[in-house]
C-alpha positions in Angstrom: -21.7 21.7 -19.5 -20.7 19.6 -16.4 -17.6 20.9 -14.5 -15.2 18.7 -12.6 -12.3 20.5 -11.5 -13.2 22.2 -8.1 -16.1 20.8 -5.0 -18.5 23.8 -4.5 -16.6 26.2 -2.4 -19.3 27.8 0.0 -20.4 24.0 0.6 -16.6 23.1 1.4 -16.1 26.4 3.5 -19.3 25.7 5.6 -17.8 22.2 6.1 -14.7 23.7 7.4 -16.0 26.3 10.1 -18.6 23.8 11.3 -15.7 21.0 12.0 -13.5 23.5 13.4 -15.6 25.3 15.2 -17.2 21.8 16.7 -13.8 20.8 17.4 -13.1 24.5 19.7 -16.9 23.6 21.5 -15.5 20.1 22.5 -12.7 20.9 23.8 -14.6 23.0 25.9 -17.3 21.3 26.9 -14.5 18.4 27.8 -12.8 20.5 30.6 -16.6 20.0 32.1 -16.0 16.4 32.0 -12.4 16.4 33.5 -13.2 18.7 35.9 -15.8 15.8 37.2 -13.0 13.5 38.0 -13.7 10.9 34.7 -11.4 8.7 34.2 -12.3 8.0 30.2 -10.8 11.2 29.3 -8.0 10.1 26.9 -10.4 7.4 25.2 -13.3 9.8 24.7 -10.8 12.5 23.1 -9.1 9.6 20.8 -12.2 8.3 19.7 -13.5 11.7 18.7 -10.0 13.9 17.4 -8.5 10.2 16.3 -11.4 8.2 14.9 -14.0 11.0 14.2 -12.3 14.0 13.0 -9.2 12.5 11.4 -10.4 9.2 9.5 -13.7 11.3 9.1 -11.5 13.9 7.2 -9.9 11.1 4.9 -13.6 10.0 4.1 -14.5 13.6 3.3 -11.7 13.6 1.0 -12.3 10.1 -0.3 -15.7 10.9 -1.0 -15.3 14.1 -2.7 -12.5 12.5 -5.2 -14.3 9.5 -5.7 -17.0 9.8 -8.6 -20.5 9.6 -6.3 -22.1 7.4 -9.8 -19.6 3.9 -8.5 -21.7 3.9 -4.8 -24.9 3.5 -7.0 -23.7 -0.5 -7.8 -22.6 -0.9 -4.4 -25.7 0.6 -2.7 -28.1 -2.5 -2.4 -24.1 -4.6 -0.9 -24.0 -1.3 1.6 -27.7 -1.4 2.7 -27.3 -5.4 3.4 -24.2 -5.2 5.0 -25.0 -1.6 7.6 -28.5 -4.1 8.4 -26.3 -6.8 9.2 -24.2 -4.7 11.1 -26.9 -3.3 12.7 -28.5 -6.7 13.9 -24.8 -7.5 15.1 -25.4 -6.0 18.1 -27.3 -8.6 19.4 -24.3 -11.1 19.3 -23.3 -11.6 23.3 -20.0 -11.8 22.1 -19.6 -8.1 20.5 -22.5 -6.2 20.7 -22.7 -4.1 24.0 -25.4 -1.6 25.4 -25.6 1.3 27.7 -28.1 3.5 29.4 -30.6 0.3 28.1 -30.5 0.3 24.7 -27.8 -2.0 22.8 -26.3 0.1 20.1 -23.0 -1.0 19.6 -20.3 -3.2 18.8 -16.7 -3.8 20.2 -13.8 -5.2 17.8 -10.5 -5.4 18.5 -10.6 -3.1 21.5 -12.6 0.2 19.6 -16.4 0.4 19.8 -18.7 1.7 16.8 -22.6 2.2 16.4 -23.6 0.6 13.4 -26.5 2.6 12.7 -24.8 5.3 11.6 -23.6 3.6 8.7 -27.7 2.5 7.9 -28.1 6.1 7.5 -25.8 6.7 4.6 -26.7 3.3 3.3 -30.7 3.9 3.5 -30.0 7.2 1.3 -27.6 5.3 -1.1 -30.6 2.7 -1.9 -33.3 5.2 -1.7 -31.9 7.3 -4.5 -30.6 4.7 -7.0 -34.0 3.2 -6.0 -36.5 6.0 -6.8 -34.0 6.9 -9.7 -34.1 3.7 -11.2 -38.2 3.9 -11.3 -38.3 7.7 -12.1 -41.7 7.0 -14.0 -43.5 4.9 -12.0 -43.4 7.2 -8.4 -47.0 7.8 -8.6 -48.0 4.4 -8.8 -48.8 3.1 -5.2 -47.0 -0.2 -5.3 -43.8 1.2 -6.6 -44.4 4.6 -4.6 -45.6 3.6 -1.5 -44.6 0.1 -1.6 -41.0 0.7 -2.5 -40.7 3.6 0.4 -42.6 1.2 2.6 -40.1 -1.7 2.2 -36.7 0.1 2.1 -38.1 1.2 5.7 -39.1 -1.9 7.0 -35.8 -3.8 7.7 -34.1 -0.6 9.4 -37.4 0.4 11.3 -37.3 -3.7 12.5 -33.5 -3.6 13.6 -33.5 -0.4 15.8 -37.0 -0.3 17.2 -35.3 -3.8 19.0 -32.5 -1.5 20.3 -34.1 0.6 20.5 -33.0 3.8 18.8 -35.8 5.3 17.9 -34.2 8.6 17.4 -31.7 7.4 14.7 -34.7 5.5 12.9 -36.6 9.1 12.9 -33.7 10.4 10.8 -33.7 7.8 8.3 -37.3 8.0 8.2 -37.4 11.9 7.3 -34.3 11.4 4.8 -35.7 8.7 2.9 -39.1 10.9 2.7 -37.1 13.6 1.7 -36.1 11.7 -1.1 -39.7 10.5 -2.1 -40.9 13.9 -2.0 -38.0 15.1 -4.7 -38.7 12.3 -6.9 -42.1 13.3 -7.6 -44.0 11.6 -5.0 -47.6 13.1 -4.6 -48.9 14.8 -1.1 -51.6 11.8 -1.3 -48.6 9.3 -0.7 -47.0 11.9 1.4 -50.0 11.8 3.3 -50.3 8.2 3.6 -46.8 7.9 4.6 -47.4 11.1 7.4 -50.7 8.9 8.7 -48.7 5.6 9.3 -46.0 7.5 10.7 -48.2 8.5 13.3 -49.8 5.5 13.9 -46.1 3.4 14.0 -45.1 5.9 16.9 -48.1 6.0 18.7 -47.3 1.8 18.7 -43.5 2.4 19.7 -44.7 4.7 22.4 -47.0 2.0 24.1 -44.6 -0.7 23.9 -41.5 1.0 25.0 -41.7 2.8 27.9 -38.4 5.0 27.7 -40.2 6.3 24.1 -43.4 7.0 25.8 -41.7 8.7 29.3 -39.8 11.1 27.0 -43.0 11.9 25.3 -44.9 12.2 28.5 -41.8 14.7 29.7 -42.3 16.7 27.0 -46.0 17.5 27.3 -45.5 17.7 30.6 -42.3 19.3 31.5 -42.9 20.1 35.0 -42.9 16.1 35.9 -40.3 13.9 36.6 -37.7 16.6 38.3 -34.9 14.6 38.7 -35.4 12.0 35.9 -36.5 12.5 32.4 -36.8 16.0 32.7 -33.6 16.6 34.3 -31.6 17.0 31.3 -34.3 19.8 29.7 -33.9 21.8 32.5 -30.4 22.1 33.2 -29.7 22.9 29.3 -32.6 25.7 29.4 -31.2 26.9 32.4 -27.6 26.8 30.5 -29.1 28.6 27.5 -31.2 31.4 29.5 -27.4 32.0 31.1 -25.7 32.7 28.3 -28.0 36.1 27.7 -27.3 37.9 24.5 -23.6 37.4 24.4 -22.6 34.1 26.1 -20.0 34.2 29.5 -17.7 33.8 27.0 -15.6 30.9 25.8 -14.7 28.1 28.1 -16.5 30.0 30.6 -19.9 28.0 31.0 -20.6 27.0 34.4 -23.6 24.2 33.7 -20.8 21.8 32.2 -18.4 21.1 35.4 -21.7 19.7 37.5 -25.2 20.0 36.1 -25.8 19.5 32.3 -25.5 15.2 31.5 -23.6 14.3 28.5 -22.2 18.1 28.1 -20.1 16.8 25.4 -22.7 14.5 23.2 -26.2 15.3 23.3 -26.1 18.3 25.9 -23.2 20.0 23.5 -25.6 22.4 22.0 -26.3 23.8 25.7 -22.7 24.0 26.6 -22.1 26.3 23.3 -25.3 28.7 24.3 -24.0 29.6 27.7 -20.7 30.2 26.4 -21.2 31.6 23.1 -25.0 33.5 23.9 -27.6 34.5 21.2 -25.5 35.6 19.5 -23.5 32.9 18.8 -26.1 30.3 19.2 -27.9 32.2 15.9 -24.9 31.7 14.4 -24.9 27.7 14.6 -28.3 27.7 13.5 -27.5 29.6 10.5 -24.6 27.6 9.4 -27.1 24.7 9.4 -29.3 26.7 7.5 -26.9 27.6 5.1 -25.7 24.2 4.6 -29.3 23.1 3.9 -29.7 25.5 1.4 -26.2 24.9 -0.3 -27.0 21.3 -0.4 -30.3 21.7 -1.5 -28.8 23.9 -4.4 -26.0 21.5 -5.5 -29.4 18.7 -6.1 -30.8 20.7 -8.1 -27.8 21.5 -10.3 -27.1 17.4 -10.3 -26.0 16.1 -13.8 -28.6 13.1 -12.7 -31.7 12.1 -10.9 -29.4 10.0 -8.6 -27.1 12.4 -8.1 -30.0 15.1 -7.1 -31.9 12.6 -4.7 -28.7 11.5 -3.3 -27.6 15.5 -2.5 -31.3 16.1 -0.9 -30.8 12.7 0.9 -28.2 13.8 2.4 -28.5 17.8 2.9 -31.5 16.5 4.7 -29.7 13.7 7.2 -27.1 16.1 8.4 -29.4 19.3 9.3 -32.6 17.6 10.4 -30.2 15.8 12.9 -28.2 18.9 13.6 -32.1 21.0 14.2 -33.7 18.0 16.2 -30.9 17.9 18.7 -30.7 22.2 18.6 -35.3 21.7 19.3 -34.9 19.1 22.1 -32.0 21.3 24.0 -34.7 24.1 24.0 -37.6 22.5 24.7 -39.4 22.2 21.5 -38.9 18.6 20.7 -38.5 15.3 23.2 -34.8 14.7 23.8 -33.8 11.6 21.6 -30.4 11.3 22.4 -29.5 12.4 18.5 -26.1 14.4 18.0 -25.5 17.8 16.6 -23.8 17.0 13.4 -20.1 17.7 13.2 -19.9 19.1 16.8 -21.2 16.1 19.2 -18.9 13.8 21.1 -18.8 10.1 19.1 -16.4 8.8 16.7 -19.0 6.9 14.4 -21.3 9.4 13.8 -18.4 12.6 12.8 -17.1 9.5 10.3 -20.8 9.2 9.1 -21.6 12.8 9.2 -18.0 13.3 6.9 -18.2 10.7 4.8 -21.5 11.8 3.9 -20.6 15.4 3.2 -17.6 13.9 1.1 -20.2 12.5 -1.4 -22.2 15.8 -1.6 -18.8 17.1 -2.3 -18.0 14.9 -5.2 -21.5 16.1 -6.3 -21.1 19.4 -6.4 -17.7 18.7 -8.8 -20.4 17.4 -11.5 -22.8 19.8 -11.3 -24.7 21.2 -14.7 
């Protein structure tokens, strides 16, 4: 019996306390920034409150009502068009870059990242794809070959921008998906091996991908550079002890942590908040994962379970990569902490996605 009156509670609540508690640790972490003397202030907190949280609310709430089978006809339009997008960047007259890598695109006066829509539309072809050829996973060329080529345009488009953390995350999602739809651990094994290879290759071509990785073998190099952003948010972390300095109280955000409201946010929250509280982020996460994980395998559908392990995966492997690379235990990639992290595209990714593992949950056996 399939039930479609209510979205899965727990899921819905987790939602909730994430957004608002993200909302209460950016606010915080923006005094830092204010107290700096920036003169963005009032852009920064529109794009976010304006652009991120509230039309990211009305695509939770579109996604949730909207029956999750209609994107499956769309998905192969949505993939072409987030690519295109993606490539868009390039144009002199509207794509734009900053810290040397060109991610985004200015229209009409608001600026977006594109490749946060490839994310959602990488996961929307990967699971009507592996769906549609539910029999044939094991076979190499439809296996393989079909993971290998719904990678290879996205791969191509941000390895030119170069954003190799966001093309990690599709990378790991899509896989994700392979894995639940019966792929076997020779494939995965292949697909692990190649992997390796491909970054080894990024890392001797682009030198930002191969300084990070240098950084993090090698922490006590680079002082002021690479490494500079490490230390201030272990330092920020360490700080906090068992039960934080208390809210709004954190000291590294008014001079030392960079970007205390995008990628250093995590930092910012672990001074303020402690041990205590910073086990308590990681466990929302966790709990997400595992209510996400849950509502796919309680999908009416084999789409409808890849697409919920899809995108259970996308939001808390970006949520733990950024959480690892603020301690230590991962090179910093410049990835956000899902729901929390300053940037207006990403929150309207990150909600429109949980919107469709909302609607779901409403369909669930």
């Amino acid at each position: 019996m399939k039930k479609r009156a209510a979205v899965d509670k727990p899921l819905a609540l987790l939602i909730l306390v994430l957004l608002v508690g993200g909302c209460m640790i950016f606010a915080s972490a923006a005094f830092g920034l204010l107290a700096r003397g920036a003169t963005n202030m009032s852009s920064v907190v529109f794009s976010h409150l304006v652009l991120g949280v509230g039309l990211g609310a009305i695509a939770l709430m579109t996604g949730a009502a909207v029956d999750y089978h209609r994107w499956r006809r769309f998905a192969p339009y949505i993939y072409a068009l987030a690519i295109i997008a993606t490539l868009a960047v390039f144009i002199p007259q509207i794509g734009f870059g900053h810290g040397g890598a060109r991610r985004w695109i200015l229209l009409a006066g608001f600026s977006f990242q594109p490749s946060e829509l490839l994310k959602i539309a990488s996961i929307l072809l990967a699971a009507s794809y592996f769906a549609a050829i539910k029999t044939k996973v094991s076979s190499f060329m439809y296996g393989f070959g079909g993971f290998a080529a719904l990678l290879a345009l996205p791969a191509l488009a941000l390895v030119l921008q170069p954003d190799i953390g966001t093309l990690g995350i599709i990378c790991i999602s899509v896989l994700a998906i392979f894995f639940a739809a019966g792929a076997s651990w020779k494939q995965i094994g292949a697909v692990i091996c190649v992997g390796v290879v491909a970054l080894a290759l990024v890392a001797y071509k682009k030198d930002y991908v191969r300084e990070r990785l240098v950084t993090f073998i090698y922490p006590s190099q680079g002082q002021h550079d690479q490494s500079y952003q490490i230390k201030q948010s272990l330092i920020a972390v360490g700080s906090g002890g068992v039960f934080g300095r208390g809210f709004g109280q954190g000291i590294q955000k008014f001079t030392y942590l960079p970007e205390p409201m995008g990628d250093s946010i995590f930092a910012v929250a672990a001074e303020e908040l402690g041990f205590v509280g910073s086990v308590f982020i990681v466990a929302l996460f966790l709990a997400f994962a595992l209510r996400g994980y849950s509502i796919a395998a309680r999908a009416p559908d084999l789409f409808g379970s890849l697409l919920a392990v899809g995108i259970s995966t996308y939001l808390v492997i970006e949520a733990f990569i950024n959480i690892a690379s603020m301690l230590g235990v991962a090179p910093v990639t410049g990835i956000p902490l899902t729901f929390i992290s300053q940037g207006g595209s990403a929150m309207l990714a990150s909600l429109g996605s949980a919107g469709l593992l909302l609607s779901i949950s409403r369909r669930r056996s």
